[in-house]
MIFISE-582637 format. One record per residue (C-alpha): x, y, z. Coordinates in steps of 0.25 Angstrom, whole numbers, plus 5000, padded with zeros to 4 digits. Layout:
N
XYZ/...
//
This chain:
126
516551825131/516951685133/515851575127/514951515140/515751385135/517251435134/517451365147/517151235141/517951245130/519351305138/519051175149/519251085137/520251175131/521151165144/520851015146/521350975131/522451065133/523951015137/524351135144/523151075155/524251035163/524651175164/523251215168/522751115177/523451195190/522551315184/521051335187/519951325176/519951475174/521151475172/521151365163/520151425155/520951555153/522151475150/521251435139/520851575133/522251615133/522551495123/521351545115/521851675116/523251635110/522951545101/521951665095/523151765095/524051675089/523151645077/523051785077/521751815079/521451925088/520452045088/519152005080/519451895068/518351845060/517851735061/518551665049/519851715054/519651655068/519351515061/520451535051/521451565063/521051465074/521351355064/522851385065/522851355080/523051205086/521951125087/521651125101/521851285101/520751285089/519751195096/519851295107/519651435100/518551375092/517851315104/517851445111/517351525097/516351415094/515851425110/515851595110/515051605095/514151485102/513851595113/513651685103/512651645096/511851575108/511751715114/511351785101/510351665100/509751695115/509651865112/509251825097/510251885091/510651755084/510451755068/510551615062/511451605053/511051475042/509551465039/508951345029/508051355020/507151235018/506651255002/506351174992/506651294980/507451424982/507151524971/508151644974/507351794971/508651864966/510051854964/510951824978/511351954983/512751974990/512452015004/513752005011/515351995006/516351935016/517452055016/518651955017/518451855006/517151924999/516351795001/514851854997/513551805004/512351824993/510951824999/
//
């Protein structure tokens, strides 16, 4: 589903854009599908289709032109926003980084491995 601010971004998108002139005859629906098409393609062309990991899809997006790259990231950052502004109103959300305020941290064992990343083997010890 599109973000509730995708509109925004695909106005700025068309306005920044120099196909505009193309556009302008068009309305802003239109304008705005224009705009998912482009998003569309430049995905497929950096060959990311189906369901890429994160990593991948920041990897990928970098090899696109700039204006092309602030748009696919605008509407990410925009949809993960909504994400988490939902899973914060039903209380699903999970904080991610929490701080510890100490003035002495004395560790009860030796870190355990909780987690191995598959693709590089990167552990995370607990």
């Amino acid at each position: 589903a599109p973000s509730r601010n995708s509109n925004d971004i695909l106005d700025k998108f068309v306005i920044g854009k120099e196909v505009a002139a193309q556009l302008m005859e068009k309305d802003q629906e239109a304008k705005r599908v224009f705009v998912l098409v482009e998003a569309s393609d430049a995905l497929i062309e950096v060959g990311l289709t189906g369901d890429p990991n994160v990593k991948k899809f920041l990897n990928r997006i970098a090899g696109l032109d700039v204006s092309r790259q602030n748009l696919i990231f605008s509407l990410f950052m925009a949809t993960l926003d909504d994400v988490i502004a939902d899973a914060k109103a039903t209380g699903e959300f999970e904080g991610s980084v929490e701080d510890i305020r100490a003035s002495r941290v004395t560790l009860k064992g030796a870190p355990e491995v909780i987690a191995t990343d598959t693709s590089c083997g990167a552990k995370t010890e607990l």
